[in-house]
N, CA and C atoms as an extended XYZ file, in Angstrom:
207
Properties=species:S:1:pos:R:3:atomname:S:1:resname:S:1:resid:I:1 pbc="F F F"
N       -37.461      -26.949      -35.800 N   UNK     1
C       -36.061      -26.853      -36.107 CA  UNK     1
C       -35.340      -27.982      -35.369 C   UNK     1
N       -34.272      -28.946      -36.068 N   UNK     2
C       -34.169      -29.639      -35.441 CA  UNK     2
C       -32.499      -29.452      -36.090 C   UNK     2
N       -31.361      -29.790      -35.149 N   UNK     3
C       -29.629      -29.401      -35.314 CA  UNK     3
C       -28.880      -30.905      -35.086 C   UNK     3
N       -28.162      -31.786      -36.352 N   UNK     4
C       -27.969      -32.759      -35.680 CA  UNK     4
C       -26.396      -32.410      -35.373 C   UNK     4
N       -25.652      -32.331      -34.314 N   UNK     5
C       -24.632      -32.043      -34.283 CA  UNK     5
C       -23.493      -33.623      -34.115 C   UNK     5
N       -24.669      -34.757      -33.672 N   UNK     6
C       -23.575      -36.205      -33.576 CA  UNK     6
C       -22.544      -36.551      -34.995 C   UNK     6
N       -23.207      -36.195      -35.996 N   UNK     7
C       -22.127      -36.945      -37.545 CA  UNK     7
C       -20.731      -36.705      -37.765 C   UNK     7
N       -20.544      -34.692      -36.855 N   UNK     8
C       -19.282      -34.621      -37.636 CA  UNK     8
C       -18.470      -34.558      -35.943 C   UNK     8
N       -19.158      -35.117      -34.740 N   UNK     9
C       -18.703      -34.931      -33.535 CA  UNK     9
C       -17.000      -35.589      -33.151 C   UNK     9
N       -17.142      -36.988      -33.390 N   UNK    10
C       -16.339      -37.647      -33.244 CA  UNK    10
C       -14.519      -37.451      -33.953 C   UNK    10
N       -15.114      -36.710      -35.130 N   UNK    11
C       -14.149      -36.126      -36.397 CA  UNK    11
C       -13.445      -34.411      -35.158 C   UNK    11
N       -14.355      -33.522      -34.656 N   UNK    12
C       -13.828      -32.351      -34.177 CA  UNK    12
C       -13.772      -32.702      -32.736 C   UNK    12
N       -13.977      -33.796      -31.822 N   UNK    13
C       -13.635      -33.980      -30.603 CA  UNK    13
C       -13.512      -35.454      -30.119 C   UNK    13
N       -11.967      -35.777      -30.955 N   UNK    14
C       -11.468      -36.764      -30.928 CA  UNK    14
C       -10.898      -36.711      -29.721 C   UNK    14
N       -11.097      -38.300      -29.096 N   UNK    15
C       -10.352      -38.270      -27.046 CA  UNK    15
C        -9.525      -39.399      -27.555 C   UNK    15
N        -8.013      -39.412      -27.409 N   UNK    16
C        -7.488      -40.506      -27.444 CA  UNK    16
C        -6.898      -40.794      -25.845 C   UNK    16
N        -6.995      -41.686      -25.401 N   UNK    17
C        -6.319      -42.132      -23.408 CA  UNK    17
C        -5.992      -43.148      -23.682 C   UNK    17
N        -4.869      -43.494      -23.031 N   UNK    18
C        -3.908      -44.508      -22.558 CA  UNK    18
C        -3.903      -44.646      -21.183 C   UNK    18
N        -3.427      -46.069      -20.624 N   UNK    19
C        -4.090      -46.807      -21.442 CA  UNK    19
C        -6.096      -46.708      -21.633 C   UNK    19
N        -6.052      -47.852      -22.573 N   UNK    20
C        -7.445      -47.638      -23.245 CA  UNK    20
C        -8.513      -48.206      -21.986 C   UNK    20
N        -9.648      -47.232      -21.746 N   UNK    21
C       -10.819      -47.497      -20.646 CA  UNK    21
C       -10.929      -48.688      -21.524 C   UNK    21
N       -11.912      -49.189      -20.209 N   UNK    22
C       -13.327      -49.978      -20.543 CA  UNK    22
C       -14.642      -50.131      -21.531 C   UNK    22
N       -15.033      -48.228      -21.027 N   UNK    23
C       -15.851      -47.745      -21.113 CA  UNK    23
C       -15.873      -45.791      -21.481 C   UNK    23
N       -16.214      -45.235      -22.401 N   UNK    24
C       -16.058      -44.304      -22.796 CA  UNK    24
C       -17.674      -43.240      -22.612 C   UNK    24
N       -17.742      -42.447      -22.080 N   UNK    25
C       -19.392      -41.953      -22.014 CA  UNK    25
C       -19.071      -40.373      -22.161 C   UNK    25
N       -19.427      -39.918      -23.618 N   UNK    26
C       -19.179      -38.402      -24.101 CA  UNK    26
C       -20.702      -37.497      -23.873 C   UNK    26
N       -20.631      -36.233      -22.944 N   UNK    27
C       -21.811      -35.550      -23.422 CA  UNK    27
C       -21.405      -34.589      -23.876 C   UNK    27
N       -22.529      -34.274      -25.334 N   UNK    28
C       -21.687      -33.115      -25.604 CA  UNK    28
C       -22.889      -32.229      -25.656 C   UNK    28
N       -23.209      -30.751      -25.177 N   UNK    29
C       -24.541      -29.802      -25.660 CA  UNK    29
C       -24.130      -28.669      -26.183 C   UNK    29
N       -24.825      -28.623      -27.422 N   UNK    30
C       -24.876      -27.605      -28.345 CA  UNK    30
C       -26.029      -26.529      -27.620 C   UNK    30
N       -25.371      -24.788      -27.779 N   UNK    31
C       -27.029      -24.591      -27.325 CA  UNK    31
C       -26.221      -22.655      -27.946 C   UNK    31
N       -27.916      -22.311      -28.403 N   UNK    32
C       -27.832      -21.112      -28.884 CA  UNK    32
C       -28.965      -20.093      -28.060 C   UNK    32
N       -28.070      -18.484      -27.875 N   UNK    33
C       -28.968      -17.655      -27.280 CA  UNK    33
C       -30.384      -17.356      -28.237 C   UNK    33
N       -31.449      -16.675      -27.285 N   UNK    34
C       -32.870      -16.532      -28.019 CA  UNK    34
C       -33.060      -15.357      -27.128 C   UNK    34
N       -33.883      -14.487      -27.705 N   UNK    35
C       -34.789      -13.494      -27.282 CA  UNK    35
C       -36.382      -14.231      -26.788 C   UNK    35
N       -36.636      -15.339      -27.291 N   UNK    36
C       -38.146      -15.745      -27.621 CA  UNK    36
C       -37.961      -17.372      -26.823 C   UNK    36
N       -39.021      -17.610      -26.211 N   UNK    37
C       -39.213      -19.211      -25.795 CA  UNK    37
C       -39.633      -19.865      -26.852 C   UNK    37
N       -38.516      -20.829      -27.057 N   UNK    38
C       -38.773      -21.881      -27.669 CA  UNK    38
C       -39.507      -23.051      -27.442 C   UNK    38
N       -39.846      -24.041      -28.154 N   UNK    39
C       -40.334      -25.701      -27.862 CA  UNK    39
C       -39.372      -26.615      -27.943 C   UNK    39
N       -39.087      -27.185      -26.975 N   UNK    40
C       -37.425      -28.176      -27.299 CA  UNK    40
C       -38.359      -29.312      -27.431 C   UNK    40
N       -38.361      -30.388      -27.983 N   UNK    41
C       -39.043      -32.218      -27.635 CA  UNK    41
C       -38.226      -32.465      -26.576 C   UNK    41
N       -39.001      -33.365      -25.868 N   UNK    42
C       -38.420      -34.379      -25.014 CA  UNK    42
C       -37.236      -35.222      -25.147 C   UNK    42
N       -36.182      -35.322      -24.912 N   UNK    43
C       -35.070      -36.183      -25.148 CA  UNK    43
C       -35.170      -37.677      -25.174 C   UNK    43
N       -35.048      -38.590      -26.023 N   UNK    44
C       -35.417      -40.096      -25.402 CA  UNK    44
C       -33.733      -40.452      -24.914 C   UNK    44
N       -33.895      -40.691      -23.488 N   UNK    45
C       -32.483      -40.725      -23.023 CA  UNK    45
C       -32.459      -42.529      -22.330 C   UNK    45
N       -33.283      -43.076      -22.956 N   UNK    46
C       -33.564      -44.613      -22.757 CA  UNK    46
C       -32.282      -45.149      -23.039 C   UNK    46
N       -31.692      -44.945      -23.865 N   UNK    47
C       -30.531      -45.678      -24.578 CA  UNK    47
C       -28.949      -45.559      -23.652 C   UNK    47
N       -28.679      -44.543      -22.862 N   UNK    48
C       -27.834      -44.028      -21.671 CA  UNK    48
C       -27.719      -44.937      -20.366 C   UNK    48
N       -29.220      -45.660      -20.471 N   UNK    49
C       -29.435      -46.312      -18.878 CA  UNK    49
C       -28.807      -47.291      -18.873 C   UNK    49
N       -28.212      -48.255      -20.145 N   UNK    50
C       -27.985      -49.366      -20.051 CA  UNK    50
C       -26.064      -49.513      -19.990 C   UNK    50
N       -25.775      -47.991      -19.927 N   UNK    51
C       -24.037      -47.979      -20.275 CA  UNK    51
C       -23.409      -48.569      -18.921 C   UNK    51
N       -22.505      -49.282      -19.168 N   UNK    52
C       -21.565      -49.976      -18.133 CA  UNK    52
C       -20.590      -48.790      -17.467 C   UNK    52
N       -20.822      -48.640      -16.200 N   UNK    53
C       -19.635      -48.140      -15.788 CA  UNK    53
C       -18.148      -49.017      -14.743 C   UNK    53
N       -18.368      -50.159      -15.518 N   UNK    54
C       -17.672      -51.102      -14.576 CA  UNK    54
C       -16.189      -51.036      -15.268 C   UNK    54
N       -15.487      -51.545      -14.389 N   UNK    55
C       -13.636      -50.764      -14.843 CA  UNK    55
C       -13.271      -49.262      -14.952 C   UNK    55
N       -12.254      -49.123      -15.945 N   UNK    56
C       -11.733      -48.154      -16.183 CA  UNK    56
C       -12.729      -46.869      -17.181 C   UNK    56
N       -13.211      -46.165      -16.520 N   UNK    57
C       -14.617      -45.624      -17.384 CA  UNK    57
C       -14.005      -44.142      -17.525 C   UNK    57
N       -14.207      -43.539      -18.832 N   UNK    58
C       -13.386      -42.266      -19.220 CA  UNK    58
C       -15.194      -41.437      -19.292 C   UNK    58
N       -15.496      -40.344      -18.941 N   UNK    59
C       -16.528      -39.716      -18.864 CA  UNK    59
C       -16.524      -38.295      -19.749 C   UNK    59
N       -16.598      -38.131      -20.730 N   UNK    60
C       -16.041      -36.524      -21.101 CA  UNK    60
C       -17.415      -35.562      -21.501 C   UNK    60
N       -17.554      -34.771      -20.559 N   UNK    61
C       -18.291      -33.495      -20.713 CA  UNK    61
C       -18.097      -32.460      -21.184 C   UNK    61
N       -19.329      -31.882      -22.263 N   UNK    62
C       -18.350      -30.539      -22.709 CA  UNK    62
C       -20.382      -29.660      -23.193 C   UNK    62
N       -19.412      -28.473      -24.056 N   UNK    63
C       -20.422      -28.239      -24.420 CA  UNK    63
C       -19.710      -26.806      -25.391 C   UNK    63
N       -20.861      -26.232      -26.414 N   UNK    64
C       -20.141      -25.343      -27.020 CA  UNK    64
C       -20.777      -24.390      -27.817 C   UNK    64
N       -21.392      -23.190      -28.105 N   UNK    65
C       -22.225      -21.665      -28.314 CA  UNK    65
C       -22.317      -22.215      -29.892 C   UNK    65
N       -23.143      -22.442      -30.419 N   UNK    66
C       -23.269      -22.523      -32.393 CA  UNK    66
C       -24.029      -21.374      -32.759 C   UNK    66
N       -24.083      -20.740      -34.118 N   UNK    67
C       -24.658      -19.709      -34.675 CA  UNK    67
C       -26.059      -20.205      -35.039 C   UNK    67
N       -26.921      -19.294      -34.249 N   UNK    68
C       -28.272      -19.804      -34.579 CA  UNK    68
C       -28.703      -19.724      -35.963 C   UNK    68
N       -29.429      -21.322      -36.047 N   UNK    69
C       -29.848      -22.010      -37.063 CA  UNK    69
C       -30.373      -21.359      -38.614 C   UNK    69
């Protein structure tokens, strides 16, 4: 089972700041209760290492319960 939640992200958790950062770094986690252990894959989080946090850097964390799949 795999949930892509990035396509309609940007559309339901729009950040507008003034003035405008540098640098913008959103996490967002989707996550649903289970009775049963699941198998998650490994995350490839290669692509994160290379983000600039130099200047004005806006960081937004969140996260939010979805109806299992």
């Amino acid at each position: 089972m795999q949930i892509n939640l990035a396509e309609n992200y940007e559309d339901a958790a729009s950040l507008s700041v003034y003035p405008a950062p540098d640098n913008v770094i959103k996490d967002n986690m989707a996550f649903y209760g289970t009775d049963e252990p699941i198998e998650i894959a490994e995350q490839d989080l290669s692509s994160i290492n290379n983000i600039s946090r130099d200047g004005f850097t806006v960081v937004e964390w969140g996260g939010e319960s979805i109806e299992v799949p």
